[in-house]
GUTORZA-887164 format. One record per atom (N, C-alpha, C, CB): residue number from 1; residue in one letter; atom name; x, y, z. Coordinates in steps of 0.2 Angstrom, whole numbers. Glycine has a CB too. Example, Ala and Ser with C-alpha at 12.3 -4.5 7.8 and 13.67 -1.06 7.14 Angstrom:
GUTORZA-887164
   n res atom     X     Y     Z
   1   a    N    66   -28    39
   1   a   CA    62   -22    39
   1   a    C    66   -16    39
   1   a   CB    57   -22    45
   2   s    N    64   -11    35
   2   s   CA    68    -5    36
   2   s    C    64     0    39
   2   s   CB    70    -3    29
END
This chain:
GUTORZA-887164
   n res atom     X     Y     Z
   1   x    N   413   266    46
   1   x   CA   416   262    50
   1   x    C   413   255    50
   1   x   CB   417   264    58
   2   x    N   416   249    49
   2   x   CA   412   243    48
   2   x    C   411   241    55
   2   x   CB   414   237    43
   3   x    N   409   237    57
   3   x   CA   405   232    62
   3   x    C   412   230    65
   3   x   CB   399   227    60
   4   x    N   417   227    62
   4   x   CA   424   224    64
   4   x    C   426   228    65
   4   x   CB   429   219    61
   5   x    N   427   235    63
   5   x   CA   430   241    65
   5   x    C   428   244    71
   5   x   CB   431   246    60
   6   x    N   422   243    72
   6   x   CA   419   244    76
   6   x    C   421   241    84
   6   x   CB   414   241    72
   7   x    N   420   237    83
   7   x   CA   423   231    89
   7   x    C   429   232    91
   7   x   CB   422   223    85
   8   x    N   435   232    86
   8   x   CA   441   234    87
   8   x    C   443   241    91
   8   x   CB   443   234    81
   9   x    N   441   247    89
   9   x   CA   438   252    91
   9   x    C   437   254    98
   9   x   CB   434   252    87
  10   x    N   430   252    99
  10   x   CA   428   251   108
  10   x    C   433   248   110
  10   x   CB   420   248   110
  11   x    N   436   241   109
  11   x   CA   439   239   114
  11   x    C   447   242   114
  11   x   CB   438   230   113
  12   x    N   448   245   109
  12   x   CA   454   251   113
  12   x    C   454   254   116
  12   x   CB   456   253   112
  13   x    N   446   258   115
  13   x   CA   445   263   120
  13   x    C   444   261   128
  13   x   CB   438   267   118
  14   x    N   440   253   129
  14   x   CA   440   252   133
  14   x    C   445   251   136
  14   x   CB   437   249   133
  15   x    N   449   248   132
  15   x   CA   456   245   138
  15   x    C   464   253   138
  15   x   CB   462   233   133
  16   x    N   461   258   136
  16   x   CA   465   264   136
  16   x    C   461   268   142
  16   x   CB   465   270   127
  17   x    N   457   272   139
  17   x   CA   452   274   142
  17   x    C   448   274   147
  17   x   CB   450   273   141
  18   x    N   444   266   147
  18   x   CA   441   264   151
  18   x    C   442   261   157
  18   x   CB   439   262   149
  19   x    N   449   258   156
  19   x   CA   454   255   160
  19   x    C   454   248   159
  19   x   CB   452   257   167
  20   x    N   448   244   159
  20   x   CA   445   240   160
  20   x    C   436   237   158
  20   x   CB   447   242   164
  21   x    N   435   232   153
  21   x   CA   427   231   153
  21   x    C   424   231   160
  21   x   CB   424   226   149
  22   x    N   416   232   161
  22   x   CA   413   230   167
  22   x    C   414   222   166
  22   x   CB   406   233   169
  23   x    N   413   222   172
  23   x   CA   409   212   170
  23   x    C   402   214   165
  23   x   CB   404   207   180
  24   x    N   401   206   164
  24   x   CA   394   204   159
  24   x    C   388   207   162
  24   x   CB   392   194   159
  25   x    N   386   205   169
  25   x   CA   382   205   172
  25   x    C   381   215   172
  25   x   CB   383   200   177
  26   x    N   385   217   174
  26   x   CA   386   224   173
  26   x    C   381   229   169
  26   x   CB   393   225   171
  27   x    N   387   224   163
  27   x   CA   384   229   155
  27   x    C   378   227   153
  27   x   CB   389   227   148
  28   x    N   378   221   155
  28   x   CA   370   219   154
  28   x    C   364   224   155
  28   x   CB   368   214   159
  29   x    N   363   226   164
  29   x   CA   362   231   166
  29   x    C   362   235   163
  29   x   CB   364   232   169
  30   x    N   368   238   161
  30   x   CA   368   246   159
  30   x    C   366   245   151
  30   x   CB   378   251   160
  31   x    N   366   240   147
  31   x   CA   363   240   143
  31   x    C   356   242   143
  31   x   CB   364   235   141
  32   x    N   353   236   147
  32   x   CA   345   238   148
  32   x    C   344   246   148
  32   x   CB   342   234   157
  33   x    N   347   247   153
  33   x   CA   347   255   155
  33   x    C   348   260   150
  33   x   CB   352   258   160
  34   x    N   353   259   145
  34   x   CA   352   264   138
  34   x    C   348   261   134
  34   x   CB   357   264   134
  35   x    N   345   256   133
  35   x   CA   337   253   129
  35   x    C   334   258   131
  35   x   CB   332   246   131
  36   x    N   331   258   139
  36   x   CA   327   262   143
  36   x    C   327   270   139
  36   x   CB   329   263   150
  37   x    N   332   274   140
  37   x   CA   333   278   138
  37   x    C   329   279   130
  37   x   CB   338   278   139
  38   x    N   331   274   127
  38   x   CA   332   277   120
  38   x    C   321   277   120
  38   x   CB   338   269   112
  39   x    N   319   270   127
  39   x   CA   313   269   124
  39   x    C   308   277   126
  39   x   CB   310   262   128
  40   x    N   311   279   132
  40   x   CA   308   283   134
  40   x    C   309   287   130
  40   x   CB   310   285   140
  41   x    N   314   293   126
  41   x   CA   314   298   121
  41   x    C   308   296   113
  41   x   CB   324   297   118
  42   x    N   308   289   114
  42   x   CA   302   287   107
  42   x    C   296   287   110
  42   x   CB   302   279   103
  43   x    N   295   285   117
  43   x   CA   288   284   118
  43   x    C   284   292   120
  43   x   CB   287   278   124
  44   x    N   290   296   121
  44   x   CA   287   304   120
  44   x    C   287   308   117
  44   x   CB   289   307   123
  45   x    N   292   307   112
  45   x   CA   294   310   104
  45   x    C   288   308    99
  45   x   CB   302   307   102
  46   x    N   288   301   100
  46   x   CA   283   299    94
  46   x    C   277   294    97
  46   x   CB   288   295    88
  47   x    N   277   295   101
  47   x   CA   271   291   104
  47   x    C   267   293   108
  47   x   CB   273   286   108
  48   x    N   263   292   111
  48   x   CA   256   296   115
  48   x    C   258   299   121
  48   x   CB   250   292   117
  49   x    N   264   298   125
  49   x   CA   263   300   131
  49   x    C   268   308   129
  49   x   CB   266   294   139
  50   x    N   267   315   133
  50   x   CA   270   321   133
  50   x    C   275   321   134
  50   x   CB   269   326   136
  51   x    N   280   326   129
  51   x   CA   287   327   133
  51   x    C   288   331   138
  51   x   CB   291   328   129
  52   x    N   291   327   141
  52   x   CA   294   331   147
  52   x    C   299   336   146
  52   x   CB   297   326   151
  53   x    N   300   344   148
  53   x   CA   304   351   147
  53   x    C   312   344   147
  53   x   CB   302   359   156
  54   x    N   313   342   150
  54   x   CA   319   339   153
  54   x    C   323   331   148
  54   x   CB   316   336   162
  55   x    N   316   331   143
  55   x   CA   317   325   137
  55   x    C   318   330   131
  55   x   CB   309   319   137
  56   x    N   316   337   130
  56   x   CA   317   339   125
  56   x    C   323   340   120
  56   x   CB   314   344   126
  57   x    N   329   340   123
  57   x   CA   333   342   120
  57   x    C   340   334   121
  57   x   CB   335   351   123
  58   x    N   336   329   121
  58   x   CA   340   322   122
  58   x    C   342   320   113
  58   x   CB   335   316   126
  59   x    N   346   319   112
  59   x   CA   347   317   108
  59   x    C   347   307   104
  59   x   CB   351   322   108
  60   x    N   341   308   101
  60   x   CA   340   302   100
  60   x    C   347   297    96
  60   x   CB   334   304    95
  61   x    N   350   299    93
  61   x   CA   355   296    90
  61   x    C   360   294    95
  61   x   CB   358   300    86
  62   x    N   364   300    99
  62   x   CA   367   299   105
  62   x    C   365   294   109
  62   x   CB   367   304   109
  63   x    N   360   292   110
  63   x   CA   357   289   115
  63   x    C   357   281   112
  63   x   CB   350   292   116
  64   x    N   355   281   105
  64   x   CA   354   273   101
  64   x    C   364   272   101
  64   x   CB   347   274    88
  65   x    N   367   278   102
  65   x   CA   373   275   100
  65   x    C   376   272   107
  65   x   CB   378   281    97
  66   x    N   374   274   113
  66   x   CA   376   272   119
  66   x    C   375   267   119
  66   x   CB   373   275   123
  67   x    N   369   263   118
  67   x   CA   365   255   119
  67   x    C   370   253   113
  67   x   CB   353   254   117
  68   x    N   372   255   107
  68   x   CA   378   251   101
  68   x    C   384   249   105
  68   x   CB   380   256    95
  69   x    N   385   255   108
  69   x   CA   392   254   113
  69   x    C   393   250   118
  69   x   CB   393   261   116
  70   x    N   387   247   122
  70   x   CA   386   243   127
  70   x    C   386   237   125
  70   x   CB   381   243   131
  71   x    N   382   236   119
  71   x   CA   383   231   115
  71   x    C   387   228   112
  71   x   CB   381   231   111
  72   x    N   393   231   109
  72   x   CA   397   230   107
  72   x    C   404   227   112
  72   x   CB   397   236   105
  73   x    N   403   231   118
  73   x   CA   406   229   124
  73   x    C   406   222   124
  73   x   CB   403   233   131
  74   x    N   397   221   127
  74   x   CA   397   214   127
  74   x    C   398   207   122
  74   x   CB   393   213   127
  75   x    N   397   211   115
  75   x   CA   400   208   111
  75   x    C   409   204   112
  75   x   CB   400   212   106
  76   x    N   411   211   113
  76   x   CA   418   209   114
  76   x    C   421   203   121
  76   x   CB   422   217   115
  77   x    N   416   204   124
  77   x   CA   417   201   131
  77   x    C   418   194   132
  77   x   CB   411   203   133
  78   x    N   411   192   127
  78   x   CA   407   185   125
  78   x    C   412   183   121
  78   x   CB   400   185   121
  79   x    N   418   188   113
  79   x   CA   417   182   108
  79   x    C   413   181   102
  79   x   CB   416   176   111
  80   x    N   410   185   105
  80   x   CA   405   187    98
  80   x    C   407   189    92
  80   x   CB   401   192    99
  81   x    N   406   188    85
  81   x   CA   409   190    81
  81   x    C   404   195    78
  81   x   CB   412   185    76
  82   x    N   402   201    79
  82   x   CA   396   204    77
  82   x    C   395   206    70
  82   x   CB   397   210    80
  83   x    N   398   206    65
  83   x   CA   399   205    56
  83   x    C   396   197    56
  83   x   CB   410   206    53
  84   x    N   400   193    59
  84   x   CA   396   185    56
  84   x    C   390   184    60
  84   x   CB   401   176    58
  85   x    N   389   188    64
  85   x   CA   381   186    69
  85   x    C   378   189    65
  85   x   CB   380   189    77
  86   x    N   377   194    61
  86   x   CA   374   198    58
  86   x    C   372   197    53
  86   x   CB   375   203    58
  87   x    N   377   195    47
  87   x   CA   376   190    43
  87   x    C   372   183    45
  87   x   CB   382   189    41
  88   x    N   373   180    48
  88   x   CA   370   175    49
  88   x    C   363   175    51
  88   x   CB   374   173    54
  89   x    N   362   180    53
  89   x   CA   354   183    57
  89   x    C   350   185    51
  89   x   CB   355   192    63
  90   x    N   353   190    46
  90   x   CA   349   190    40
  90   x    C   350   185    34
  90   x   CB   351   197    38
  91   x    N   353   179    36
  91   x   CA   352   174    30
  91   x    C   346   171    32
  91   x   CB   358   170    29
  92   x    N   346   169    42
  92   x   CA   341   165    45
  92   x    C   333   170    43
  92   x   CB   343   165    52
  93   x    N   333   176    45
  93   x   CA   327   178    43
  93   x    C   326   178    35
  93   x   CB   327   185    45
  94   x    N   332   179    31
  94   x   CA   328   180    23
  94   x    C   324   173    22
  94   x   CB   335   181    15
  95   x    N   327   167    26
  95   x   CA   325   162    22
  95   x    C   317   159    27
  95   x   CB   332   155    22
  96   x    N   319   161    33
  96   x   CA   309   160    36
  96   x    C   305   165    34
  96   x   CB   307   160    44
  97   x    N   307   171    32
  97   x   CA   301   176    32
  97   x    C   302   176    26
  97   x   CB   301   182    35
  98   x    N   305   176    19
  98   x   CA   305   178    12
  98   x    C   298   179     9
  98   x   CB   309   174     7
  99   x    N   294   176    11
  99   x   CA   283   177     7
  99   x    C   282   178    13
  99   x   CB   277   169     3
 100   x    N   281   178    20
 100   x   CA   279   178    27
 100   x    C   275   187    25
 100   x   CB   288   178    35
 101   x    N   280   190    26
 101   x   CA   280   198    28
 101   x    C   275   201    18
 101   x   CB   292   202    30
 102   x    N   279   198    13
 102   x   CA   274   199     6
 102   x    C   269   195     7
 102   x   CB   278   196    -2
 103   x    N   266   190     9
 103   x   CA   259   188    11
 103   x    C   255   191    17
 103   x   CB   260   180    12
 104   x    N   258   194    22
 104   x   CA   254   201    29
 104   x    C   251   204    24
 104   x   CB   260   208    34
 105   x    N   243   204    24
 105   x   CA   241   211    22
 105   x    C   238   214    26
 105   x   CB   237   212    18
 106   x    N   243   213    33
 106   x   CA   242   220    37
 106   x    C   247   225    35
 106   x   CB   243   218    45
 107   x    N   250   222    30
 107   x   CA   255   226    29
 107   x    C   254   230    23
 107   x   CB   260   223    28
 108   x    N   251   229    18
 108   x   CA   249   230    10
 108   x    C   247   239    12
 108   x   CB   240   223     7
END
């Protein structure tokens, strides 16, 4: 599925489905709140603090797909063209970072 299929997609589901998008401010929110999620599953899965019996069986994908799906919402919301934003995003980075990240030898 591309990114315009993408977009197309959720917002049928939203307006079949869903009935309706939330507002901005809403999704905003519930965005934040599936970040949370996804951050919580990493910082216990792969980071220093224990997992919790109740974090063991979350699934990490589901979860990064949730925060895509809110995103996407908002996308649709705004006007956003998420294919030309993204493009656009990686032309901006190739051209300030192209030696930036090959010259880090924190990176080497």
């Amino acid at each position: 599925m591309t990114i315009e299929e993408a977009q197309k997609t959720v917002d049928e589901w939203v307006r079949t489905i869903g009935v309706r998008y939330f507002n901005e401010l809403t999704n905003m929110a519930i965005l934040a709140e599936e970040v949370g999620e996804v951050a919580r599953i990493i910082a216990r899965r792969y980071g220093e603090q224990s997992e919790k019996e109740s974090d063991r069986n979350k699934d990490l994908g589901e979860e990064m797909a949730d925060v895509l799906f809110v995103l996407i919402c908002l996308a649709n919301q705004t006007g956003v063209d998420l294919t030309e934003a993204l493009k656009n995003n990686l032309e901006k980075k190739t051209q300030r970072d192209k030696e930036r990240h090959k010259n880090n030898k924190k990176l080497a």
